[in-house]
N, C-alpha and C positions, 0 to 999 in steps of 0.2 A: 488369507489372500495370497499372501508370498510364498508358504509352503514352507516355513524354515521350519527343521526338525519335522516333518509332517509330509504326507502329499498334500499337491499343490488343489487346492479346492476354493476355486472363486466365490459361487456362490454360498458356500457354506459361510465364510470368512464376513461375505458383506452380509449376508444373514445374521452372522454373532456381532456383528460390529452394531447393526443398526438395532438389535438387541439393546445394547449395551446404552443404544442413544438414546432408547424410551425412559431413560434414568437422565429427570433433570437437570442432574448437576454434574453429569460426567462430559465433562469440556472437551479430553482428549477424544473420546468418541465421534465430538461433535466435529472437532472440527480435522481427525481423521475422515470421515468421512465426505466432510465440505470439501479437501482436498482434493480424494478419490476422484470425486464428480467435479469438481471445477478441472480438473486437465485432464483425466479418464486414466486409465490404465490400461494394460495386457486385460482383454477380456469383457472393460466396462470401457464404455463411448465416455466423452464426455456431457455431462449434461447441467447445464448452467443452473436450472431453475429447483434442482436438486442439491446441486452445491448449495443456492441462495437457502433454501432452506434451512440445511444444517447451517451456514453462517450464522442467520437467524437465531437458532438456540443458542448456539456456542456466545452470540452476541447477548443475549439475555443475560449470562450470569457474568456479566462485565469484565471481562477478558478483552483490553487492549486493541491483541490483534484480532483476535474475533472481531471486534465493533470496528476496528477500522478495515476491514474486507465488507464487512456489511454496512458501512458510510459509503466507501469506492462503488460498491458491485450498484448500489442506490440512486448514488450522481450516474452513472454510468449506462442504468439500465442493464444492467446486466444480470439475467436469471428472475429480474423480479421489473415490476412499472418504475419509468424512472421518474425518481422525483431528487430534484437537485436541493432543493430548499431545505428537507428532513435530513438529508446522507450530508450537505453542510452544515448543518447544525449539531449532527453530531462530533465529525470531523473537527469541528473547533473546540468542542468541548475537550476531545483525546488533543489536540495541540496546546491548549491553553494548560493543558493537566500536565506538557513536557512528553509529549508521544512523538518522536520525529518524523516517521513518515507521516504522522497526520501533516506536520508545520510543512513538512518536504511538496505532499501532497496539493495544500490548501496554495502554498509558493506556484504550482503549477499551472491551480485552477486561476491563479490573480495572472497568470503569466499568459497565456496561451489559450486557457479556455471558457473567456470571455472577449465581447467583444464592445468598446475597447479595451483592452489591457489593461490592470490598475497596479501599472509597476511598482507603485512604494508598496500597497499591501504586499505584492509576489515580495517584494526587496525584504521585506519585514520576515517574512516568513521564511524564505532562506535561510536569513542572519539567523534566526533562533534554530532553525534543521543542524547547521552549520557549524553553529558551537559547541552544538552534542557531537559531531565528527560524521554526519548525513555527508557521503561525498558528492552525489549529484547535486546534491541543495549546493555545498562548497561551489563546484565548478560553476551551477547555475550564478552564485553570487557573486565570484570574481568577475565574470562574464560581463553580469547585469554594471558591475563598477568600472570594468575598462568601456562599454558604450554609457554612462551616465542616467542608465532607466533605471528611474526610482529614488534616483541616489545622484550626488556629485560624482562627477570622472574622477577615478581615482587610478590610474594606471597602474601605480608600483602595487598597489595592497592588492587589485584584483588581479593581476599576471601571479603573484607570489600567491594565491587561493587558486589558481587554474592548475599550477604547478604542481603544488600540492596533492590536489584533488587527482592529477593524471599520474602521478607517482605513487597513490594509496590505489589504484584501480581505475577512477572512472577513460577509459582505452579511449572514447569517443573526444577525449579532452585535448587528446595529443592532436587533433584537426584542427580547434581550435586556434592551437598555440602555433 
């Protein structure tokens, strides 16, 4: 597909890749390929419901981030029917197991997308993103502690988790502060 060492031959490339996918247990294929189609490249469109697909495999042989792309793409609708109830069920299973973007994730869905809001769950779920060094979960948490959702106002420890967080990367934290 890229051409390194070789002319550059697209369809050849996604022809040997998706080869390679008919092999159940080749992950890197899978989720090569899930890639390819979930953002497109030079040559291929993007196409969601082809991504979902290979996510799907790639999630089969219990791969992490496989399974948490195919919990997301699930709550989300995205590439496949959306069903929040199964893509959360999994989603807790990879946070309960210590997957951070799942705790980061599931912190989001308690936060923002539902309605009402079930700040202690989001608060909960941070804190565990957080500890693993998750910076958005971080910012999210200090945040959630200087306004008291979820949690007692705690000013000093959440300004000192915002700071933090906007000096490892999270750019949008410096508005914040």
């Amino acid at each position: 597909i890229a051409g390194r060492g070789v002319d550059r031959n697209i369809d050849m490339g996604l022809s040997l890749l998706e080869e390679l996918g008919k092999n159940e247990n080749y992950l890197q294929a899978f989720e090569a390929l899930a890639k390819i189609f979930e953002k497109g490249r030079e040559g291929i469109p993007p196409d969601p419901m082809r991504a979902w697909e290979w996510y799907s495999k790639a999630a089969a042989t219990g791969d992490k981030f496989a399974r948490y792309q195919f919990a997301y793409k699930r709550i989300e609708g995205i590439g496949s029917r959306r069903d929040v109830k199964s893509g959360l069920n999994v989603l807790r299973e990879l946070a309960e197991s210590g997957y951070r973007s799942a705790q980061w994730y599931l912190g989001t869905y308690y936060f923002s997308k539902i309605e009402p809001p079930n700040f202690e769950s989001a608060f909960d779920w941070f804190r565990r993103a957080s500890e693993q060094g998750h910076i958005k979960a971080m910012s999210r948490l200090g945040s959630m502690m200087v306004k008291g959702q979820g949690t007692k106002i705690n000013i000093d420890l959440g300004l000192e988790l915002m700071k933090k967080a906007a000096k490892d990367g999270d750019v949008w934290q410096w508005a914040e502060l």
